[in-house]
C-alpha positions in Angstrom: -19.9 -6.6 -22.1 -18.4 -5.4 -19.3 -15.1 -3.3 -18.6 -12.7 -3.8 -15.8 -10.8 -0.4 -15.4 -8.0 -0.4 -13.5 -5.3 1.6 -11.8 -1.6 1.5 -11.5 -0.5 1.2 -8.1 3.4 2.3 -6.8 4.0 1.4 -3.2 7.6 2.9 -2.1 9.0 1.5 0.5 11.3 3.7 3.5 14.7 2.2 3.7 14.4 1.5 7.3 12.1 -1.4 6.1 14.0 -4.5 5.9 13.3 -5.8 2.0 15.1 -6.5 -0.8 12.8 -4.2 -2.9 12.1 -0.5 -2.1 9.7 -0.6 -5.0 6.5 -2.6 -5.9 4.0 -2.1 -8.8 0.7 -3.7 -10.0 -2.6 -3.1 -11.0 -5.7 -2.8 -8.7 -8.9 -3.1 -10.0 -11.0 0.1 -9.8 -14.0 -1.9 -7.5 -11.1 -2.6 -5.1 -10.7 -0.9 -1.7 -7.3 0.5 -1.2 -6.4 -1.7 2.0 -7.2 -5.0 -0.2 -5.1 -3.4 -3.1 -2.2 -2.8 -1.1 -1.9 -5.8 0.5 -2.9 -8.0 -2.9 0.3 -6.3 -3.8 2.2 -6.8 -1.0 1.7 -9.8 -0.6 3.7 -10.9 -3.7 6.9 -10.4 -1.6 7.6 -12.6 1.0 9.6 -10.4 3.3 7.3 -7.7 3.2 4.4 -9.6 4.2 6.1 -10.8 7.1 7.2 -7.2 8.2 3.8 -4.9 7.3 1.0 -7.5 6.9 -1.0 -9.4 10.3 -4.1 -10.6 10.1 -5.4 -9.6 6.2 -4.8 -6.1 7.7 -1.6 -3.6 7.3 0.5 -3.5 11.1 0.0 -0.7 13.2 3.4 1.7 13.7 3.4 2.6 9.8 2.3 6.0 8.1 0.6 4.8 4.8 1.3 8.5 2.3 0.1 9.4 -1.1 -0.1 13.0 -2.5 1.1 14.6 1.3 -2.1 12.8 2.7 -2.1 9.8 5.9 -4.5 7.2 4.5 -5.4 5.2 7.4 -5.8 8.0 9.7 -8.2 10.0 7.0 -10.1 7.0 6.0 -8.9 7.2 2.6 -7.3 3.7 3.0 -10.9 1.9 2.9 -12.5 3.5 -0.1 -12.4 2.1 -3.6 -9.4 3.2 -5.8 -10.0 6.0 -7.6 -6.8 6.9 -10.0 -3.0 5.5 -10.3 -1.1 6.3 -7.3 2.2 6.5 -5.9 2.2 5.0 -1.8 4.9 5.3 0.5 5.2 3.5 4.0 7.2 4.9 6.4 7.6 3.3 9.9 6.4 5.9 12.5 10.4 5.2 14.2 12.1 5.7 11.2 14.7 8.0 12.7 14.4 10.7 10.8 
């Protein structure tokens, strides 16, 4: 028998992105790399796709945060999910 574990994902949104949700939740299955999690999830939500998804790959000109850390720029972004996490995307213009 086998056992899926998975983790709770929270992706907040910055309110400079245009979307009628600033808050998006789901479950990623722990053999899942981050990027695919994110945009599984993302991908729910029409707008947002349109705005932070090209390609099966997240648009440059956004920080991708969780726990004070960059994910794309560390790497962290392509390795398997490792615990529940709260993800915020901020566009690198955000104005403040």
């Amino acid at each position: 028998m086998i056992i899926l574990e998975y983790y709770s994902i929270t992706i907040i949104l910055h309110p400079s992105i245009p979307s009628d949700q600033r808050l998006i939740e789901g479950k990623i299955d722990a053999e899942t790399n981050l990027l695919d999690g994110l945009i599984f999830l993302l991908s729910k939500h029409e707008k947002v796709v349109d705005i932070l998804i090209s390609n099966s790959d997240l648009r440059p000109g956004y920080l991708i945060l969780s726990n004070k850390v960059e994910l794309k720029s560390t790497g962290k972004l392509y390795s398997p999910v490792e615990s529940d996490m709260e993800i915020r995307i901020i566009p690198i213009s955000h104005g403040g």
